[in-house]
Every structure is written in C-alpha cells, then in structure tokens.
Biopython code that builds the backbone (N, CA, C, O; Angstrom):
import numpy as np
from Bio.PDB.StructureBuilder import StructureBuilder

atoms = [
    (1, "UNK", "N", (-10.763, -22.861, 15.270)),
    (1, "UNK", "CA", (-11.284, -23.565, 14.120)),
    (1, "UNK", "C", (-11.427, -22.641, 12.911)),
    (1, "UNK", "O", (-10.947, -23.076, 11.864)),
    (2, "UNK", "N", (-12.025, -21.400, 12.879)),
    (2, "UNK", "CA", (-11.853, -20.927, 12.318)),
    (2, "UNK", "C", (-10.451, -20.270, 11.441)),
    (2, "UNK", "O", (-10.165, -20.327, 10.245)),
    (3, "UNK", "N", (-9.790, -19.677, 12.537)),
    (3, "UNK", "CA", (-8.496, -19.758, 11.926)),
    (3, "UNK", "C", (-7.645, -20.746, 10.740)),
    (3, "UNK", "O", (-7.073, -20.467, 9.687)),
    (4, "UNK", "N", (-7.869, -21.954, 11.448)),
    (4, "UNK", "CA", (-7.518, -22.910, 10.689)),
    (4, "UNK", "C", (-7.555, -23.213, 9.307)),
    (4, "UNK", "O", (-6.740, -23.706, 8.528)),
    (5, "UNK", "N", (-9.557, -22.481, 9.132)),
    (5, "UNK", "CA", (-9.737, -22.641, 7.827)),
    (5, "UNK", "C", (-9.221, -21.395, 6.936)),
    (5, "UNK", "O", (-8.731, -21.404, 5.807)),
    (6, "UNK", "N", (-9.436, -20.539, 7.634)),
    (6, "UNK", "CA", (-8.648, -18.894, 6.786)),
    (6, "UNK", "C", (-7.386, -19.566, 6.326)),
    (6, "UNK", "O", (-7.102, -19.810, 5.153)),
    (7, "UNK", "N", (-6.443, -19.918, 7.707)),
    (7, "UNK", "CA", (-5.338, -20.161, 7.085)),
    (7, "UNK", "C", (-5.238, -21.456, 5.405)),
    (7, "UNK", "O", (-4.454, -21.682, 4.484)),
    (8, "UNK", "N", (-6.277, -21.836, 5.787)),
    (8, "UNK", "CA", (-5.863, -23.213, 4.580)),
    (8, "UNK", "C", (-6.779, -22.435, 3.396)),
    (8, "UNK", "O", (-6.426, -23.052, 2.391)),
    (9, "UNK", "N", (-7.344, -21.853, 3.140)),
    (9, "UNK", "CA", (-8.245, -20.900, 2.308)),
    (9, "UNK", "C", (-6.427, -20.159, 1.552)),
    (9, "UNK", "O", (-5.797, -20.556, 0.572)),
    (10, "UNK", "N", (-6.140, -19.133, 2.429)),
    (10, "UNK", "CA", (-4.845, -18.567, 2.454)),
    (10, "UNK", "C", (-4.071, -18.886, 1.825)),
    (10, "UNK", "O", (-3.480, -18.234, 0.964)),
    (11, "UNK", "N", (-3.872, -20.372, 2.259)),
    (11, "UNK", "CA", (-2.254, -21.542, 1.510)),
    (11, "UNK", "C", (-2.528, -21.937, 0.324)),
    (11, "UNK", "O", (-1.604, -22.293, -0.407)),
    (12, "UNK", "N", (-3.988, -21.962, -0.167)),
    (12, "UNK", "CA", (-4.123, -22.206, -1.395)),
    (12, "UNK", "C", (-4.257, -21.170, -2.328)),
    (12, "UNK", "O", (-3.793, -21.365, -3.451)),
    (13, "UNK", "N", (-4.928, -19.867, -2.017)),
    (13, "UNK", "CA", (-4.633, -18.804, -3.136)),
    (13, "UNK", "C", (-3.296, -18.265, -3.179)),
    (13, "UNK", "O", (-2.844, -17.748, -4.200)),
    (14, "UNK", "N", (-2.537, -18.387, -1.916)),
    (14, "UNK", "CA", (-1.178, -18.252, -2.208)),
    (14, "UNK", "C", (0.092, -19.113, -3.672)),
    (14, "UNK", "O", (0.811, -18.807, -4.623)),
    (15, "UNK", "N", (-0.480, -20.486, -2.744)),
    (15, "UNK", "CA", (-0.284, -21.576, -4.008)),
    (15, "UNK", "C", (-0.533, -20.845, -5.612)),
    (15, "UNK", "O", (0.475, -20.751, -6.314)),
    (16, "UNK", "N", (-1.409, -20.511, -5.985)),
    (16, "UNK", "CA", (-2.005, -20.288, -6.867)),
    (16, "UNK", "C", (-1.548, -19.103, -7.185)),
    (16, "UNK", "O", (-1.384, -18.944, -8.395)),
    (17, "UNK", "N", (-1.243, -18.068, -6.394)),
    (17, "UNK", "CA", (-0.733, -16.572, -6.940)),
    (17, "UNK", "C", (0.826, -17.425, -6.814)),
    (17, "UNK", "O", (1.203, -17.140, -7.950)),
    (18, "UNK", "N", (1.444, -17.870, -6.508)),
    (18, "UNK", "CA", (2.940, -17.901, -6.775)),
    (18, "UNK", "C", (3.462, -18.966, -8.406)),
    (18, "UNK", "O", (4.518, -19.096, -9.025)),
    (19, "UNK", "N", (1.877, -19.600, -8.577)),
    (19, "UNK", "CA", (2.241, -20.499, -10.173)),
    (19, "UNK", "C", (1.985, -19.195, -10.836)),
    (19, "UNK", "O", (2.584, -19.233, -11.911)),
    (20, "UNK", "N", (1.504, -18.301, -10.725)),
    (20, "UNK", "CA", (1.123, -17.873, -11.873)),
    (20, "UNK", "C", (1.541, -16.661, -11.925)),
    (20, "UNK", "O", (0.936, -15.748, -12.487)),
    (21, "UNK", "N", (2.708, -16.553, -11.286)),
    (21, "UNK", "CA", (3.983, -15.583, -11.665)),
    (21, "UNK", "C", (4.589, -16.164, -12.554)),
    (21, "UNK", "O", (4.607, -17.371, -12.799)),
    (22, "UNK", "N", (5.228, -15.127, -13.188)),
    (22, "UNK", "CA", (6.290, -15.105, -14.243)),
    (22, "UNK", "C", (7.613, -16.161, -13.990)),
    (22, "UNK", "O", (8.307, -15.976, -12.990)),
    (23, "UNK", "N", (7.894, -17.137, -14.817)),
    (23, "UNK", "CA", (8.747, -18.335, -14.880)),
    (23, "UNK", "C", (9.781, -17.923, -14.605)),
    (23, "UNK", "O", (10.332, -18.130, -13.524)),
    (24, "UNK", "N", (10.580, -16.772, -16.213)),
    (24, "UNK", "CA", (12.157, -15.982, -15.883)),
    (24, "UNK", "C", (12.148, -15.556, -14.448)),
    (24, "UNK", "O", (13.156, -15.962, -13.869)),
    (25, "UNK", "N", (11.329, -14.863, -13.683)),
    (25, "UNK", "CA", (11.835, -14.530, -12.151)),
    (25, "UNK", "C", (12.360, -15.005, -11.398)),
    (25, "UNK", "O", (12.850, -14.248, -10.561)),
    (26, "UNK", "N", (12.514, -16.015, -11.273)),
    (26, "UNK", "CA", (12.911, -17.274, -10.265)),
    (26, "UNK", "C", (14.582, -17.741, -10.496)),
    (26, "UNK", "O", (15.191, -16.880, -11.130)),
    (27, "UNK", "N", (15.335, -18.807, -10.144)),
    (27, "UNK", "CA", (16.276, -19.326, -9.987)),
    (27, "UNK", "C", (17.125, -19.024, -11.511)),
    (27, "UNK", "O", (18.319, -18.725, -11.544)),
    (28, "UNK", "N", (16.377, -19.148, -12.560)),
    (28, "UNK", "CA", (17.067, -18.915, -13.596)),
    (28, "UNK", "C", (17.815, -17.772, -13.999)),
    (28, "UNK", "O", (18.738, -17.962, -14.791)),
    (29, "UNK", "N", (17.636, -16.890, -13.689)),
    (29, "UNK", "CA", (17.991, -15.569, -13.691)),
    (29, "UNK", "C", (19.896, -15.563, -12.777)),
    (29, "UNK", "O", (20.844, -14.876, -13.155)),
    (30, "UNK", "N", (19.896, -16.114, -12.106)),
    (30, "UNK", "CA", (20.744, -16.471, -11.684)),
    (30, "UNK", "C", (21.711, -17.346, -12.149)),
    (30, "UNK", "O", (22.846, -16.980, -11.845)),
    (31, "UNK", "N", (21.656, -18.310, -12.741)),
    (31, "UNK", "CA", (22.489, -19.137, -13.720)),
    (31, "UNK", "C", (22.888, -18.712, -15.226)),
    (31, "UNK", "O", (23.453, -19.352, -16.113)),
    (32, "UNK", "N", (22.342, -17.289, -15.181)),
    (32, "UNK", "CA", (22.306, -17.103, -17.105)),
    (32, "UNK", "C", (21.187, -17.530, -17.579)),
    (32, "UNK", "O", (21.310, -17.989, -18.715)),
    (33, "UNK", "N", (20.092, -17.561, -17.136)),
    (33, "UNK", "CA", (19.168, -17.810, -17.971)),
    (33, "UNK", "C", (18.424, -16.896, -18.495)),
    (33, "UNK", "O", (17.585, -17.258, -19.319)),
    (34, "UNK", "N", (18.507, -15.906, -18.253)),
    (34, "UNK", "CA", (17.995, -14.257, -18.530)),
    (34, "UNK", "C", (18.688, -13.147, -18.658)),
    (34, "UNK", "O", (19.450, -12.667, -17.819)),
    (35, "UNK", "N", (18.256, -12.454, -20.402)),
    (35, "UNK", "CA", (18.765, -11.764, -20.468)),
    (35, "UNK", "C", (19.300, -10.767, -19.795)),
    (35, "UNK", "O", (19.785, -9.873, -20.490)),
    (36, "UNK", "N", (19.364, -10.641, -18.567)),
    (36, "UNK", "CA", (19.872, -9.444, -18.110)),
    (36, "UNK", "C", (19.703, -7.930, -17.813)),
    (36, "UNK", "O", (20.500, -7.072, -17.433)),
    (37, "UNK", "N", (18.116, -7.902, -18.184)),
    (37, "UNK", "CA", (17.785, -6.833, -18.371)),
    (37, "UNK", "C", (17.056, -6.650, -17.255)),
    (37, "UNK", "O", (17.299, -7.572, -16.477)),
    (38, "UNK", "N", (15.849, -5.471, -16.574)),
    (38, "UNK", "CA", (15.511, -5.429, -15.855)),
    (38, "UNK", "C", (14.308, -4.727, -16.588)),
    (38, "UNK", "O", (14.336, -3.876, -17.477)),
    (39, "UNK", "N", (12.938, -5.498, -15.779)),
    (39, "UNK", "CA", (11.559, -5.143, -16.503)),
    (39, "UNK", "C", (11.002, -5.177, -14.777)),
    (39, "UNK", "O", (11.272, -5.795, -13.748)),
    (40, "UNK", "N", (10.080, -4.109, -15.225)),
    (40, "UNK", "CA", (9.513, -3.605, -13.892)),
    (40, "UNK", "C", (8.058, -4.021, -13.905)),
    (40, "UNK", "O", (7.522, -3.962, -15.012)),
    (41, "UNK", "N", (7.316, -4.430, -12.889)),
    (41, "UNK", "CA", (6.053, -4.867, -12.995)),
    (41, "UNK", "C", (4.945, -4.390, -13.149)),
    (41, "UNK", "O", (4.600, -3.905, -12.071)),
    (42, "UNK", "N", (3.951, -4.215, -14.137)),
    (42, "UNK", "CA", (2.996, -3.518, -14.742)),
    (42, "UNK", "C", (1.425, -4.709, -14.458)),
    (42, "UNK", "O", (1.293, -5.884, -14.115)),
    (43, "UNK", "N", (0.557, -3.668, -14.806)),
    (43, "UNK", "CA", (-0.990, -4.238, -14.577)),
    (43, "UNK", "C", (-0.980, -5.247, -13.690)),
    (43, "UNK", "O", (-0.755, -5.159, -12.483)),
    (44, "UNK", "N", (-1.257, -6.311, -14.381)),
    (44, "UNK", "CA", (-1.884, -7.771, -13.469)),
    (44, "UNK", "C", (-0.333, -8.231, -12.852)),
    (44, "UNK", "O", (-0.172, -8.371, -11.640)),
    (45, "UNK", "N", (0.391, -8.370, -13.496)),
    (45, "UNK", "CA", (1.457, -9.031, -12.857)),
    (45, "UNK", "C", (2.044, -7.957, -11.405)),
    (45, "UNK", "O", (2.738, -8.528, -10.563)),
    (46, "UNK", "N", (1.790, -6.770, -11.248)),
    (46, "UNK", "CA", (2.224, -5.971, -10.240)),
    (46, "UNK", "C", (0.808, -6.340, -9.170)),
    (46, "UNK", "O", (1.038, -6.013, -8.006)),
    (47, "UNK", "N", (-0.151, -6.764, -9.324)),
    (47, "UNK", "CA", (-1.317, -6.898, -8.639)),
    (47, "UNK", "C", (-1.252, -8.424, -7.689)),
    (47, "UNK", "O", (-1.718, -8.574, -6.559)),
    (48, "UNK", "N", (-0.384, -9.676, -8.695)),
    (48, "UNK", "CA", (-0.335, -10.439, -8.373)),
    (48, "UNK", "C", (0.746, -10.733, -7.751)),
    (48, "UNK", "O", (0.803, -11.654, -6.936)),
    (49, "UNK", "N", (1.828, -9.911, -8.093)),
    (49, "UNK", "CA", (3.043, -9.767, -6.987)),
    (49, "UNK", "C", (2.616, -9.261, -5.442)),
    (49, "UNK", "O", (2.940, -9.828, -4.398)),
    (50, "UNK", "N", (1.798, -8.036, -5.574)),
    (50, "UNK", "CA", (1.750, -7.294, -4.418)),
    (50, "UNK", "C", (0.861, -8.117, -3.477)),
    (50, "UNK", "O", (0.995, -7.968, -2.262)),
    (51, "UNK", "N", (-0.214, -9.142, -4.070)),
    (51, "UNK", "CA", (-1.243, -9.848, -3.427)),
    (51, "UNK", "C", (-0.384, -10.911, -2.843)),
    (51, "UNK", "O", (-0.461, -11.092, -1.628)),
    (52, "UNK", "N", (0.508, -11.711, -3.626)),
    (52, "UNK", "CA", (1.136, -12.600, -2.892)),
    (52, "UNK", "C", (1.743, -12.149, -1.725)),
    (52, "UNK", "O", (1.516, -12.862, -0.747)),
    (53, "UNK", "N", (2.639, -10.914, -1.486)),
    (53, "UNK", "CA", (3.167, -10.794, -0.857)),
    (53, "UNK", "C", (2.587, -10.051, 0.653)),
    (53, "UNK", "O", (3.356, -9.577, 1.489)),
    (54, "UNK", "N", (1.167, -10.066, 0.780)),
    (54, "UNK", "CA", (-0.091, -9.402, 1.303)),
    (54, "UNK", "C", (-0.324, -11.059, 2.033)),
    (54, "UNK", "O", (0.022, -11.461, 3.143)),
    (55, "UNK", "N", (-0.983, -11.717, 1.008)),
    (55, "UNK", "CA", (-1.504, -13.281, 1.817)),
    (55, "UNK", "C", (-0.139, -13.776, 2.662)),
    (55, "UNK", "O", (-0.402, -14.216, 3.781)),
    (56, "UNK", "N", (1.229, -13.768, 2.303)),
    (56, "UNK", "CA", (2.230, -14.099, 2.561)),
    (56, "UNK", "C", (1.922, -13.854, 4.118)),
    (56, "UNK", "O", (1.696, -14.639, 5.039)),
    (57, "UNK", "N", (2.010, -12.326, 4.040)),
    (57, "UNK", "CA", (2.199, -11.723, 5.605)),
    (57, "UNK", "C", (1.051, -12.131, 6.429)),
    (57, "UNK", "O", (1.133, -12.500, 7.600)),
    (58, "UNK", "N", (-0.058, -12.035, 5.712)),
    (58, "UNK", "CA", (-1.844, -12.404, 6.176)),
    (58, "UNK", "C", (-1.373, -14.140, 7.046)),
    (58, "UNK", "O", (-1.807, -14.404, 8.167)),
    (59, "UNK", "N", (-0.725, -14.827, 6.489)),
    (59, "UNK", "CA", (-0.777, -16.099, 6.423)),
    (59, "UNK", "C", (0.345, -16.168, 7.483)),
    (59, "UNK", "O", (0.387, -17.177, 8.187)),
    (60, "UNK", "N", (1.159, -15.297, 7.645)),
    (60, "UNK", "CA", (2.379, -15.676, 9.093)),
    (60, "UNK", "C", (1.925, -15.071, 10.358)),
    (60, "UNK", "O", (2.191, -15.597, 11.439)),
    (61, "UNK", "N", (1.205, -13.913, 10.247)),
    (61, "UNK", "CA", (0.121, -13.468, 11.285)),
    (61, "UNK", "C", (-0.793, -14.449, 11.927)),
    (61, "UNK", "O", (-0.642, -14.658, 13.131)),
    (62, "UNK", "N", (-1.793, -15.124, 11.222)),
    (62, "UNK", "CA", (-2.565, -16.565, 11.630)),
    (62, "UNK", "C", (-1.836, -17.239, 12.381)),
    (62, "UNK", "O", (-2.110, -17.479, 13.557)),
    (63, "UNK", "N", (-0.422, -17.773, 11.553)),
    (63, "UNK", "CA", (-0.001, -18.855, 12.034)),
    (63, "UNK", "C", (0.280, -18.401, 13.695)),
    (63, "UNK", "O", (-0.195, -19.006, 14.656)),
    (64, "UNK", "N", (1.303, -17.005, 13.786)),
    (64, "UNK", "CA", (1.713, -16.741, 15.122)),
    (64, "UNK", "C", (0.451, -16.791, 16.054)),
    (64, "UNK", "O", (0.399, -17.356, 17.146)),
    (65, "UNK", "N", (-0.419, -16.194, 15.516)),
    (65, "UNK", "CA", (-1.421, -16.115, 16.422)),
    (65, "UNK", "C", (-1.899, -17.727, 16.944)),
    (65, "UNK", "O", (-1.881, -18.106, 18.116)),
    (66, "UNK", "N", (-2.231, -18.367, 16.014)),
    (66, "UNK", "CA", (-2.461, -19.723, 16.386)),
    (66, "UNK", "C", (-1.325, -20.282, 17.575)),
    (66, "UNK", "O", (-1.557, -21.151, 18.416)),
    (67, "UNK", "N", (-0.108, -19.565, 17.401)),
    (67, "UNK", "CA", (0.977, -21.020, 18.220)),
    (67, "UNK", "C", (0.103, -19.713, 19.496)),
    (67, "UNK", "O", (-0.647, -20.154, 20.367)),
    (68, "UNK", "N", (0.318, -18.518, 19.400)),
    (68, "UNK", "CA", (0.264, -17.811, 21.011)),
    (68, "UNK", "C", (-1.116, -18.514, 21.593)),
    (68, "UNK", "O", (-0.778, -19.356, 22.426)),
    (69, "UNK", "N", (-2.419, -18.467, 21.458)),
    (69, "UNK", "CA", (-3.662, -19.249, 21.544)),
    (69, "UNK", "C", (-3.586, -20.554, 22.092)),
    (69, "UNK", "O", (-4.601, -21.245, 22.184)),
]
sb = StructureBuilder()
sb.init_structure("model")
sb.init_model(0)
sb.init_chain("A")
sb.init_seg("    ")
for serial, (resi, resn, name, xyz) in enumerate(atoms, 1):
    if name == "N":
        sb.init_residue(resn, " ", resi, " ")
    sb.init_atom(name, np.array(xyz, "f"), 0.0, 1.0, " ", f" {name:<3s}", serial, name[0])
structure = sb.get_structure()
C-alpha cells in the first residue's frame, strides 16, 4: 500500500518535471525545427533534467519491486 502511493506521488512530479522542460528538446529538433546548435544545460534546467531522470529510475525500481512482491 504504501508503495503504491510513493509510486503515484512519483508519476505526478515526474508529470510535472517533464512539462516543464524545455519545448525545442523534443521531436522538433528532428524535423528542422531547431536551429542546430547545441546548448548545454545550466542552473534549474540541469536540476530538472537530472531530477527527472532520478524519479524516472526511482519510479521503475517500485514498479519491479511491486510485480516481485
């Protein structure tokens, strides 16, 4: 039970750290939609990259654990 709720706690600040990344990063970049250049991630946006990708792993750990349980 507990688990359950971490995990849904989890799925939503995840939710929330992945809107509020940077738009150009995504699919567009790929079609021409961006200049082409390459910008490296500074202050908050390197904080909110690295966190997503932290809950990401936090959040596939739970889950495995839940199916082994």
């Amino acid at each position: 039970m507990i688990l359950t709720i971490l995990q849904l706690i989890i799925s939503i600040v995840l939710v929330i750290l992945i809107l509020l990344q940077e738009r150009s990063a995504g699919l567009s970049g790929i079609f021409g939609g961006e200049g082409g250049f390459y910008q490296t991630r500074r202050g908050l946006e390197k904080i909110i990259f690295r966190s997503t990708i932290l809950l990401a792993a936090l959040f596939m750990i739970i889950a495995i654990i839940q199916l082994v349980s």
